[in-house]
Backbone bond lengths (Angstrom), bond angles and torsions (degrees), N, CA, C in turn:
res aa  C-N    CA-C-N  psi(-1)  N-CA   C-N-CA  omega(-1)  CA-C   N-CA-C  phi
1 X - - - 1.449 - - 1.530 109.22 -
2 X 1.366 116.62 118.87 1.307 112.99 178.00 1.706 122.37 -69.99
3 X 1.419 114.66 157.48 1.775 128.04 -177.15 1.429 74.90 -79.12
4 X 2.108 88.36 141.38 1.488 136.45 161.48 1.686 89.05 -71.51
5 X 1.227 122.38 158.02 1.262 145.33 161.53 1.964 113.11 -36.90
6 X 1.641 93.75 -64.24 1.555 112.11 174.68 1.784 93.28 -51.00
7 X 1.336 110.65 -54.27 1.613 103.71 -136.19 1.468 87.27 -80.16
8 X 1.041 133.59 -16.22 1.958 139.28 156.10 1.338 128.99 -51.80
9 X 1.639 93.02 -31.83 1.659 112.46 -172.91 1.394 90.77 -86.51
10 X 1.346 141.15 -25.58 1.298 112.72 -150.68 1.765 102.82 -131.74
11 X 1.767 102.47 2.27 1.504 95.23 148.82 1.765 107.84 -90.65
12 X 0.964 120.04 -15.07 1.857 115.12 -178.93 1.974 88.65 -83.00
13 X 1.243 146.67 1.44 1.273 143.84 171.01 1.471 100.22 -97.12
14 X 1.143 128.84 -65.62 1.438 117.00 179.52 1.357 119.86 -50.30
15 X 1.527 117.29 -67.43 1.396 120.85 168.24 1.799 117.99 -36.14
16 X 1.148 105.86 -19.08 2.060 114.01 167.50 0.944 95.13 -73.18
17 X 1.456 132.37 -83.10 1.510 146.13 -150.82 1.313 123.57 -77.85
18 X 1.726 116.64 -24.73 1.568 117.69 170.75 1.176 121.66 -41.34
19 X 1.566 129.95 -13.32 1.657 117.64 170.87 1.283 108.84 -81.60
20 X 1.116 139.86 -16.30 0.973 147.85 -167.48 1.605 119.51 -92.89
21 X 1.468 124.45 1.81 1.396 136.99 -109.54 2.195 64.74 -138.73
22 X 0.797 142.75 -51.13 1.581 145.11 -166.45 1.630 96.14 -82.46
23 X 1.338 142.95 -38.56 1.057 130.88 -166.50 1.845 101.09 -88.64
24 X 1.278 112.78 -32.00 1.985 110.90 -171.75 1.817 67.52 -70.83
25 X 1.293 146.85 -90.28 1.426 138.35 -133.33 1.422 122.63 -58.81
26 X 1.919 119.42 -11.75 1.169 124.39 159.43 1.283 112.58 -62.24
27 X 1.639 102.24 -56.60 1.173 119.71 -162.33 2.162 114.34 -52.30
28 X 1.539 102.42 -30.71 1.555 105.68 175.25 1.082 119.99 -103.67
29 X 1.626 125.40 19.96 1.484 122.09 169.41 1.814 98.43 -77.11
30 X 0.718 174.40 -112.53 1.593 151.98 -90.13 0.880 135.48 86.81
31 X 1.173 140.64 61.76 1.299 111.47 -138.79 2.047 96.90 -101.20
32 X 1.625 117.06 -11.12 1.311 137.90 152.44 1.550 106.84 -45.37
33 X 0.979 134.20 -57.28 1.507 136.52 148.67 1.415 136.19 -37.54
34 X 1.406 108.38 6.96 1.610 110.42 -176.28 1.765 100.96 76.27
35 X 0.750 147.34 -0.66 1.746 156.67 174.67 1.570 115.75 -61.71
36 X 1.137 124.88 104.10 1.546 136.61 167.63 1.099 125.59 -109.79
37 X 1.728 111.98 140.63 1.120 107.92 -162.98 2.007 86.44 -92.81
38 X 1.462 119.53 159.20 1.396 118.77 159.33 1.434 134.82 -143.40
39 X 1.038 133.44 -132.16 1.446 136.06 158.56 2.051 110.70 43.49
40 X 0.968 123.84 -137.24 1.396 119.40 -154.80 1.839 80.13 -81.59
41 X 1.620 137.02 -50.91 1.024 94.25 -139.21 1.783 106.29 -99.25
42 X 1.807 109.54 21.56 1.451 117.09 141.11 1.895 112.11 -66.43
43 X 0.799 140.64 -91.21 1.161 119.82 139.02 2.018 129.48 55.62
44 X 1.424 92.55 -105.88 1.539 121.04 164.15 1.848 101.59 -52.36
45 X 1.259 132.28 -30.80 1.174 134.19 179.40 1.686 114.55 -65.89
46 X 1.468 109.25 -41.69 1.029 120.41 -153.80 2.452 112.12 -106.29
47 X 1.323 62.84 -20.02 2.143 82.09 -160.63 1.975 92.26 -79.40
48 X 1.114 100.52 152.91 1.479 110.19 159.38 1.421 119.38 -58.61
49 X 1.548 121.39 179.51 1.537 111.49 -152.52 1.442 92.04 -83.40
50 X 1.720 128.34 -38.60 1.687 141.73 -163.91 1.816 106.03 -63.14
51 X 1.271 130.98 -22.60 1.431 163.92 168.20 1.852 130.71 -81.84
52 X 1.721 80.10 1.69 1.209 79.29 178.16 1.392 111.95 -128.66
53 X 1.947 116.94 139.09 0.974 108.18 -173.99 1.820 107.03 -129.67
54 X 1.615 91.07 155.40 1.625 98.30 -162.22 1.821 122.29 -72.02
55 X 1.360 120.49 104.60 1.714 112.77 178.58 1.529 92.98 -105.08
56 X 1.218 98.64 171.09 1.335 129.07 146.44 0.919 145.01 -66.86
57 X 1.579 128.07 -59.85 1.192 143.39 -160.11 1.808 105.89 -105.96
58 X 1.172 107.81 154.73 1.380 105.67 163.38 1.607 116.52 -122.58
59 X 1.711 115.97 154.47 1.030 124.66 -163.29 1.693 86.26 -129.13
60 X 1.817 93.11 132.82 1.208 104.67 164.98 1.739 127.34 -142.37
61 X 1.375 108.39 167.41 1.507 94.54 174.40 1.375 107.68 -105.23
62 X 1.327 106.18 163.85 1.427 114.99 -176.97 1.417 112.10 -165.38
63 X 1.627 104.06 143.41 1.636 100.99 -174.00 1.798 104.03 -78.17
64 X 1.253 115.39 -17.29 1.791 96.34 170.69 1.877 94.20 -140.47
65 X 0.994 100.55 85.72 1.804 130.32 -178.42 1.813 84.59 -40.06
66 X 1.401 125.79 -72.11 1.668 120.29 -173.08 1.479 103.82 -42.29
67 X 1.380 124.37 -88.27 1.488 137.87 -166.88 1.742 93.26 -25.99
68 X 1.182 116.81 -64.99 1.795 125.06 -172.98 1.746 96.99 -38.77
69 X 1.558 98.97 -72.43 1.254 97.94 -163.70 1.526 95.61 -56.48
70 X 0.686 153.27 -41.52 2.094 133.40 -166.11 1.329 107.62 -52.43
71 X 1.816 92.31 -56.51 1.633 105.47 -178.19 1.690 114.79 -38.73
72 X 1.565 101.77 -33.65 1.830 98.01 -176.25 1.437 110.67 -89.33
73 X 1.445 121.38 -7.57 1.530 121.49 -164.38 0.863 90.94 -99.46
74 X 1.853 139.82 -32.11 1.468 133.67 173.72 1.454 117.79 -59.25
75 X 1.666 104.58 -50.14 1.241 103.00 166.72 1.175 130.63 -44.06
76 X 1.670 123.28 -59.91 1.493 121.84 -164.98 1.749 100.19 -58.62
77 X 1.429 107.86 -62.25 1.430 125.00 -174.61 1.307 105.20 -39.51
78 X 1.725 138.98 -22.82 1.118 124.22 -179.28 1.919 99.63 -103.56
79 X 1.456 120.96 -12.28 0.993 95.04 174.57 1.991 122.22 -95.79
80 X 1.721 77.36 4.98 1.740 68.01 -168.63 2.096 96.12 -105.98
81 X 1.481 101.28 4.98 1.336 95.28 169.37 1.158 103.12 99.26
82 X 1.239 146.95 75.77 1.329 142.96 171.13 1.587 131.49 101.74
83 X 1.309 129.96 -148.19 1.907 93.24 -167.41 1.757 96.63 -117.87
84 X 1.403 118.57 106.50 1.256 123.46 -174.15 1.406 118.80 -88.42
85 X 1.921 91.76 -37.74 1.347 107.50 168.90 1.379 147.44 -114.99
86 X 1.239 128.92 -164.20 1.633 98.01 175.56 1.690 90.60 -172.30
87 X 1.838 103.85 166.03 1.605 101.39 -159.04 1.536 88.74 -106.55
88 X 1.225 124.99 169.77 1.337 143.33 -176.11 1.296 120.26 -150.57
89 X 1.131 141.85 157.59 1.584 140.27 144.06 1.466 121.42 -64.83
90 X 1.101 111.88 149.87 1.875 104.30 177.21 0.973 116.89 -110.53
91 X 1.365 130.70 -166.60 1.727 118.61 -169.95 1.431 104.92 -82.19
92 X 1.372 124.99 -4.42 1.830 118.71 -172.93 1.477 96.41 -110.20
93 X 1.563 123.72 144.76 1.357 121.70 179.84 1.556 119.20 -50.91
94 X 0.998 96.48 172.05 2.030 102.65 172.66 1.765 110.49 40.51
95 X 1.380 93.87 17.54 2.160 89.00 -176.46 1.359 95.28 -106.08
96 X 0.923 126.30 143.22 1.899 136.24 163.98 1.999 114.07 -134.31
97 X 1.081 82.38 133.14 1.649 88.35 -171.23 1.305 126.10 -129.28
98 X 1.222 142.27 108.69 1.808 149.15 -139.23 1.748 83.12 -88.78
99 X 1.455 92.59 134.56 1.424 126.48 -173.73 1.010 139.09 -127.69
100 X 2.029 132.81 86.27 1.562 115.89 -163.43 1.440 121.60 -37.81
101 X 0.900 108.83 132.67 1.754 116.10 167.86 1.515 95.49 -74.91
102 X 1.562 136.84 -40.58 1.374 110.17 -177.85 1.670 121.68 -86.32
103 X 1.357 134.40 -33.08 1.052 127.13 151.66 1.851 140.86 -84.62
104 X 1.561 105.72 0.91 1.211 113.69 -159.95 1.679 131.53 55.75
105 X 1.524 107.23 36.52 1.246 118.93 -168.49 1.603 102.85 -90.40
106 X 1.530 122.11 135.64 1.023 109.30 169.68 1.904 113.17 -79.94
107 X 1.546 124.91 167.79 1.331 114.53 -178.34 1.645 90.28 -126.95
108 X 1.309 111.91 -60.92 1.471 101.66 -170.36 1.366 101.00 -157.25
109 X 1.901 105.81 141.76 1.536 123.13 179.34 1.459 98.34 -100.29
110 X 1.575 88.46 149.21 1.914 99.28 -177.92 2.058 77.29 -133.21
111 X 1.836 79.08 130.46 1.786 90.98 169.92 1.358 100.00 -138.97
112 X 1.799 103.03 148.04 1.672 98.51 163.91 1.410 123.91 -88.66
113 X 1.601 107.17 130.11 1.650 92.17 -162.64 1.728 96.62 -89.85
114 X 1.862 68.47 163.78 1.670 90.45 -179.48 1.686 136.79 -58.36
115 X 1.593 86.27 -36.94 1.155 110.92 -177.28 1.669 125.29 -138.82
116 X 1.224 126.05 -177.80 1.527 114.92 -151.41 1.892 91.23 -95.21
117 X 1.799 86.34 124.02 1.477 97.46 171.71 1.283 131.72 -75.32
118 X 1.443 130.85 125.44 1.857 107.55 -179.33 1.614 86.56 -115.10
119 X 1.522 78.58 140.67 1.616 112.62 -156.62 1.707 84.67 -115.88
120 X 1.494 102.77 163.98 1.202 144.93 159.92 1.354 127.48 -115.03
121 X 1.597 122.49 121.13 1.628 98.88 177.59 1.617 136.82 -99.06
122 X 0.928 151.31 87.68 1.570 157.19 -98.07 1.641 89.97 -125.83
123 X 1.276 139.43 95.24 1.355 119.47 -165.93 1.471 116.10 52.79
124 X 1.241 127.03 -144.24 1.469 129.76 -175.58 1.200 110.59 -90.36
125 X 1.629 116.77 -5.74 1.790 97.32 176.06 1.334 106.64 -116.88
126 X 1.220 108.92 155.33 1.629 131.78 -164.43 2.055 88.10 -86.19
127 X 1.625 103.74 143.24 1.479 116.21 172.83 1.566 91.10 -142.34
128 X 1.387 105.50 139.92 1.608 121.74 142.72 1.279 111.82 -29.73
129 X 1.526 113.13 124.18 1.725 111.05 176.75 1.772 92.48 -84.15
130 X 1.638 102.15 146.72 1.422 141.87 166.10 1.967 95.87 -19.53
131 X 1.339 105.99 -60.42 1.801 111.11 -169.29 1.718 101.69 -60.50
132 X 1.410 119.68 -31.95 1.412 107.00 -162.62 2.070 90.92 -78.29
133 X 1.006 90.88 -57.62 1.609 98.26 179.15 1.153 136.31 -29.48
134 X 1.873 90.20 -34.89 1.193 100.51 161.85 2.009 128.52 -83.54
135 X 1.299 89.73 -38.11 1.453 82.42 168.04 1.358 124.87 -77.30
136 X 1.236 114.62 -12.49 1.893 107.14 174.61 1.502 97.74 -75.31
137 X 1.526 135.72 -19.56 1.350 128.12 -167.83 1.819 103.15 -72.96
138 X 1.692 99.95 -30.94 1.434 98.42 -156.18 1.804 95.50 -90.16
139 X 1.486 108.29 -17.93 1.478 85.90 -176.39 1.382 89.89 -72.78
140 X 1.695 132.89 -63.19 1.500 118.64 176.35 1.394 115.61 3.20
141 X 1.283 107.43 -58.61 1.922 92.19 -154.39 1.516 84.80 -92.85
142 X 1.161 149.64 -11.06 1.751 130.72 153.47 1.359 122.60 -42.61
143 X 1.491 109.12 -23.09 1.932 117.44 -172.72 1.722 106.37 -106.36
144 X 1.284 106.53 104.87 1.207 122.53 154.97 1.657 116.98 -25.02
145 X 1.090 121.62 -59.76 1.252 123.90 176.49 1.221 131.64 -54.55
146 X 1.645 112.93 -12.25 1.681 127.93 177.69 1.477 86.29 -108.48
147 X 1.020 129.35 65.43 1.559 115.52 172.37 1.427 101.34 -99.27
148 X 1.536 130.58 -7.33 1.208 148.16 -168.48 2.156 87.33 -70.10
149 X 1.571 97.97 -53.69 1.781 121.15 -153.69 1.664 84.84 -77.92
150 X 1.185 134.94 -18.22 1.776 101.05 -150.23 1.798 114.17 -91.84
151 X 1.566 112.17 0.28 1.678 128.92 159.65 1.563 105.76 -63.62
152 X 1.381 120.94 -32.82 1.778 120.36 -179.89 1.378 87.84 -95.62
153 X 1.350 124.53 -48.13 1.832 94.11 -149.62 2.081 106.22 -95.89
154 X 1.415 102.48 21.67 1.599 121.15 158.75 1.727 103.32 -85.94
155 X 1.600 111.60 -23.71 1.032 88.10 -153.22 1.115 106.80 -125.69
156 X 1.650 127.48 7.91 1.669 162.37 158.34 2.051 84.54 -72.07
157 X 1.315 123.25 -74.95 1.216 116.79 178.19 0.824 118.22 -50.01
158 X 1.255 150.28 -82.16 1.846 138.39 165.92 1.659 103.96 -17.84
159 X 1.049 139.77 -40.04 1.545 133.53 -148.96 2.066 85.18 -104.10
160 X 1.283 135.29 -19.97 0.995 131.77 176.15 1.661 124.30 -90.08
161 X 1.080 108.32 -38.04 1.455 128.91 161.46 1.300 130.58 -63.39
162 X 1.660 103.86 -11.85 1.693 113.48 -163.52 1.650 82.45 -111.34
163 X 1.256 125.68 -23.78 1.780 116.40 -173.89 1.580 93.59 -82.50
164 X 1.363 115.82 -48.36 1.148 132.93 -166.17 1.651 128.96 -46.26
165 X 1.746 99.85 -47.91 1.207 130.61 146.03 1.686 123.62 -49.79
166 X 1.284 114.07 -58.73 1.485 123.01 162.93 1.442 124.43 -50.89
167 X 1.416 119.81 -23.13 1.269 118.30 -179.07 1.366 103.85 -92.28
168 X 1.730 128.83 -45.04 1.586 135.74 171.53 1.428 96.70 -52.40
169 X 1.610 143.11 -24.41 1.342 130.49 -174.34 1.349 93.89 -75.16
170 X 0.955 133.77 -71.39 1.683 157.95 -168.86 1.095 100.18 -35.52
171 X 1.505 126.05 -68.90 1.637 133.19 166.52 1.715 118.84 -26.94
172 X 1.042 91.62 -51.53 1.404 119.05 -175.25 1.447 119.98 -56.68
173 X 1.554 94.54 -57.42 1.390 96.53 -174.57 2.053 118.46 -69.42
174 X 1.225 122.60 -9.10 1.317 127.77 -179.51 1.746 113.61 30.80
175 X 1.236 91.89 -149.50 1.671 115.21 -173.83 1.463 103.80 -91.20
176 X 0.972 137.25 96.39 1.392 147.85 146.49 1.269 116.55 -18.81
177 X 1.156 114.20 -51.48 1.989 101.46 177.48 1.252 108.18 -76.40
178 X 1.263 142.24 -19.11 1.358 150.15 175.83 1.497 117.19 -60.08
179 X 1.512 103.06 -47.71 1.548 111.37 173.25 1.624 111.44 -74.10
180 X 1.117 120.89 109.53 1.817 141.01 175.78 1.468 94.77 -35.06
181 X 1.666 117.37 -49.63 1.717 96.34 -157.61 1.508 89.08 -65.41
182 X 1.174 131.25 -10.43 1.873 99.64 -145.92 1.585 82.21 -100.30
183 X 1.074 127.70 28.54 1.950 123.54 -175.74 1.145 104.13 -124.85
184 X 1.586 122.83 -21.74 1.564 129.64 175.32 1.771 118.22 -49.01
185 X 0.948 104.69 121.30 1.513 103.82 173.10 2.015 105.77 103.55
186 X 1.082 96.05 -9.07 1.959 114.82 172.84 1.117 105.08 -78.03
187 X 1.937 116.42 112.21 1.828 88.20 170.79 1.861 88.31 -119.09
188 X 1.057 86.66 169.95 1.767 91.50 -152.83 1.759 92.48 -124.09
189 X 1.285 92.97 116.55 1.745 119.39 160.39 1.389 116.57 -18.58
């Protein structure tokens, strides 16, 4: 079935503006609202540049995951001019996730978490610190049922442990004249 004129005009409008489509959805998480950013692209926030790997979508928490998600579907839809997107439920309860109406792309899930998040604040928005990320990856690969998830979250852990490690080196290494052994054998004028 061939595109109406409009419905031509406004996949050549999205396909313009879709880069732009990750910065309006930073920009309306909240983090004043109880709003966290999490999952890979808490993550990508925190890891060195070699550790970092490229998504799309963002995953967040939120104390009312629906209300959030509208708040972001109003947004995009008013910046890209009309209704591009639209909110949905996802396959896990209480999650809802804003959804192009022209490609069926997801952009970002808002869930209420279960349990108490410790956040980091990165500029004005709140992210999952590196340790929680890491342990939701490892219970992941404990559940049989994510056996679909445990090729990413082997490999979210390797990519967390390797910054993680790099920063305890860094710590570590300090001020050199400070440490006595490294002055031994110096005799001084």
């Amino acid at each position: 079935m061939a595109m109406t004129p409009e419905e031509k005009a406004k996949v050549v409008r999205y396909e313009r503006l879709k880069r732009i489509i990750p910065a309006i959805v930073r920009r309306t998480i909240k983090s004043d609202q109880g709003e966290v950013i999490q999952g890979e692209r808490s993550v990508e926030m925190q890891v060195d540049e070699k550790n970092k790997r490229p998504t799309q979508d963002y995953d967040a928490y939120s104390p009312s995951p629906r209300e959030s998600a509208e708040d972001t579907e109003e947004e995009l839809d008013r910046e890209f001019g009309g209704d591009y997107f639209r909110v949905e439920p996802a396959k896990h309860k209480g999650t809802y996730k804003v959804v192009s109406n022209v490609d069926d792309d997801g952009w970002v899930d808002y869930t209420k978490p279960e349990e108490k998040i410790p956040k980091i604040k990165i500029g004005k928005t709140n992210y999952t610190t590196l340790q929680f990320e890491l342990k939701k990856a490892i219970r992941t690969l404990k559940q049989k049922k994510y056996a679909h998830r445990h090729a990413k979250e082997r490999d979210k852990i390797r990519r967390i442990n390797s910054t993680l490690n790099l920063r305890k080196n860094i710590n570590n290494v300090g001020n050199p004249y400070k440490n006595k052994k490294n002055m031994k054998g110096l005799k001084w004028i």
